[in-house]
ChimeraX commands (.cxc) that place a marker at each C-alpha (Angstrom):
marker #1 position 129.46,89.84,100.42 radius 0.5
marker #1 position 130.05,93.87,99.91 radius 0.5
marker #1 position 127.59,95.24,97.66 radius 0.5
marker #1 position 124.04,94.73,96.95 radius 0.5
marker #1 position 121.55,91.66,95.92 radius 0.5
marker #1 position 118.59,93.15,94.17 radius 0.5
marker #1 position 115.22,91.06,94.45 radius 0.5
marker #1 position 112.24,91.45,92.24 radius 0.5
marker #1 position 110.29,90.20,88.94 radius 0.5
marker #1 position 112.16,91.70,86.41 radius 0.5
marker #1 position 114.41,89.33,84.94 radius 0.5
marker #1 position 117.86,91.66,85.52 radius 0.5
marker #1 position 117.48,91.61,89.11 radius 0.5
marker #1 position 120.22,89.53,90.56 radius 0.5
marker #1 position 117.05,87.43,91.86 radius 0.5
marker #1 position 114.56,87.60,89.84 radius 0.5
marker #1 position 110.87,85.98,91.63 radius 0.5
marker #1 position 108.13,84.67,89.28 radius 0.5
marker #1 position 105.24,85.49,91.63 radius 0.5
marker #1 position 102.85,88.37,90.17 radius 0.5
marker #1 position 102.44,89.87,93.94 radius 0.5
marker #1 position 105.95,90.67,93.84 radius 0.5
marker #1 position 107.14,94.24,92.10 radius 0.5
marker #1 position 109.28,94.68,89.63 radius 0.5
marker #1 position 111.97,95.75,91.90 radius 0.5
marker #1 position 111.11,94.95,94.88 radius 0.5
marker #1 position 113.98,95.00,97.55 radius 0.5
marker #1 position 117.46,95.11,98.05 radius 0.5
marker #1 position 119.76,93.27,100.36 radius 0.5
marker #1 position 123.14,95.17,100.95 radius 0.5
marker #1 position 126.16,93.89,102.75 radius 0.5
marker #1 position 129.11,95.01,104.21 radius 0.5
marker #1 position 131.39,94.85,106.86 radius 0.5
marker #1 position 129.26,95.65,109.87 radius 0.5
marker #1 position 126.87,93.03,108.48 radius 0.5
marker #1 position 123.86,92.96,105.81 radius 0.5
marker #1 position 120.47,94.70,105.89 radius 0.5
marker #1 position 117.27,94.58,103.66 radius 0.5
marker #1 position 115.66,97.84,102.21 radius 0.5
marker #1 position 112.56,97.61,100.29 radius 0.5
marker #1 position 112.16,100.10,96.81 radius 0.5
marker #1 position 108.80,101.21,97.49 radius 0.5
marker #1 position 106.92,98.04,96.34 radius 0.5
marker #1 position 103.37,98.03,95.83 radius 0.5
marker #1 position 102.60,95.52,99.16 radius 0.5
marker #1 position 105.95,95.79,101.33 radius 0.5
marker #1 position 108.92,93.64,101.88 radius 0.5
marker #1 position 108.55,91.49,105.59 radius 0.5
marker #1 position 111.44,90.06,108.01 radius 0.5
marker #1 position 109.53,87.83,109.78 radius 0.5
marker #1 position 106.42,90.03,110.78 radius 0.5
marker #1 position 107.91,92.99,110.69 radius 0.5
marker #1 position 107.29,95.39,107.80 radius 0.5
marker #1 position 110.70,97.19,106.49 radius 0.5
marker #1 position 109.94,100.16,106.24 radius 0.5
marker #1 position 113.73,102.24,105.78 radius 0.5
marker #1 position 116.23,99.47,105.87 radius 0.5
marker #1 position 116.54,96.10,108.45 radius 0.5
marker #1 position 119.21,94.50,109.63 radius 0.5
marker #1 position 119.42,90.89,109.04 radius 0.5
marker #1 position 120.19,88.08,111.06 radius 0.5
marker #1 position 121.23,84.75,109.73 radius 0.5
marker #1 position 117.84,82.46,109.69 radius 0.5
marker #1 position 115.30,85.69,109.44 radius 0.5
marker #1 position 112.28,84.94,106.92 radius 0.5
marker #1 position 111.96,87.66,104.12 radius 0.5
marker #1 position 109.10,87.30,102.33 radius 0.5
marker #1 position 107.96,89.69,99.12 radius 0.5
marker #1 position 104.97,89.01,97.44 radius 0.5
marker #1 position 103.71,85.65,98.05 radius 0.5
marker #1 position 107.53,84.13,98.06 radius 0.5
marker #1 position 109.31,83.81,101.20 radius 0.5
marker #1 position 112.88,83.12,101.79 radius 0.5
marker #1 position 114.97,81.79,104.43 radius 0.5
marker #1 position 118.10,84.81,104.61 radius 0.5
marker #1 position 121.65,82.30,104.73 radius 0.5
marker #1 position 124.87,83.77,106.04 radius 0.5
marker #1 position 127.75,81.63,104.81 radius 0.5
marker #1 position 131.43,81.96,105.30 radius 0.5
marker #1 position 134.10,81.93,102.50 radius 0.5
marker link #1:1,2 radius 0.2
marker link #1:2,3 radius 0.2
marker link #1:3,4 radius 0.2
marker link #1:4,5 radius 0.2
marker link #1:5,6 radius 0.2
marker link #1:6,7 radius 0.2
marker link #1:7,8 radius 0.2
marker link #1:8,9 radius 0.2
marker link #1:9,10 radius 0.2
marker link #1:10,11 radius 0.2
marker link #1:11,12 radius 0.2
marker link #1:12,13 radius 0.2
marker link #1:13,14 radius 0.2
marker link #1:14,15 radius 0.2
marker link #1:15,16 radius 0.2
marker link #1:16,17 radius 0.2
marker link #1:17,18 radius 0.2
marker link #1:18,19 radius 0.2
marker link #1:19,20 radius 0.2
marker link #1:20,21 radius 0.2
marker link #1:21,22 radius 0.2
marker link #1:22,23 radius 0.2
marker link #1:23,24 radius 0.2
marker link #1:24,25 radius 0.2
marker link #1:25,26 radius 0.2
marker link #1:26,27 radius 0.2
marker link #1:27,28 radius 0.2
marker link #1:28,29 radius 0.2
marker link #1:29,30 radius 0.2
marker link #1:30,31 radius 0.2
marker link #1:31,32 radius 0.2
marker link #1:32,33 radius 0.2
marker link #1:33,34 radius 0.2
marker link #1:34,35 radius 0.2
marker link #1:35,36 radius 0.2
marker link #1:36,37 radius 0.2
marker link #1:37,38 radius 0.2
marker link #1:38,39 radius 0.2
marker link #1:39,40 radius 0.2
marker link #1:40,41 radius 0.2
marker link #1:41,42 radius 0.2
marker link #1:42,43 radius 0.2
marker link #1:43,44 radius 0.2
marker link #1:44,45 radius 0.2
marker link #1:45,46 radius 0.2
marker link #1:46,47 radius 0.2
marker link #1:47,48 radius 0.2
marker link #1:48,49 radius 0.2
marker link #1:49,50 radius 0.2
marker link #1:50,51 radius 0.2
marker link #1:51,52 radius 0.2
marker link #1:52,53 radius 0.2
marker link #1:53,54 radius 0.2
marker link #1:54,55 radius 0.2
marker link #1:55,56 radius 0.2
marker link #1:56,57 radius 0.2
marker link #1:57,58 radius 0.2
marker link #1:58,59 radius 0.2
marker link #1:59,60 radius 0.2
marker link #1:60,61 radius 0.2
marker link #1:61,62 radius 0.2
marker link #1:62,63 radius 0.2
marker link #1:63,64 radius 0.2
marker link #1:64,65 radius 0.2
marker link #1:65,66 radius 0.2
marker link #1:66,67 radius 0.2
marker link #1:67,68 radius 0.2
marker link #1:68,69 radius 0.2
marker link #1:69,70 radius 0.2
marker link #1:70,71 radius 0.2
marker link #1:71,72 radius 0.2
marker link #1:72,73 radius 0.2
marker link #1:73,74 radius 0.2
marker link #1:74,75 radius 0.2
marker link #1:75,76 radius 0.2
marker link #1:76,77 radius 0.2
marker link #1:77,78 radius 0.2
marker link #1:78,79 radius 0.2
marker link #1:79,80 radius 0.2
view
């Protein structure tokens, strides 16, 4: 993936979350060549890898545990 994945409640987000915690744009996930990274767009409560609090942007690891809002995920990497 090259590009972005953008998370959040509104229903144009590429994943949109039904979970009221979450904001309407929450995060983004962005990918590209030296690997992929989560940045959160100033939601009201914070995007999490794991227990850590992204605050900037992250870099993610295949298996790391985002969670926004109530809703956590399990972050995939997945050849082609």
């Amino acid at each position: 993936m090259h590009g972005e994945v953008r998370l959040g409640r509104l229903p144009d987000n590429d994943i949109s979350i039904d979970d009221t915690k979450v904001s309407r744009e929450h995060a983004v996930i962005t990918g590209s060549v030296s690997g992929f990274a989560v940045r959160d767009l100033q939601s009201s409560n914070g995007t999490y890898v794991g227990e850590r609090r992204v605050s900037g942007q992250l870099p993610l690891s295949d298996g790391d545990e985002l969670t926004l809002g109530r809703t956590t995920f399990r972050f995939r990497m997945v050849e082609e």
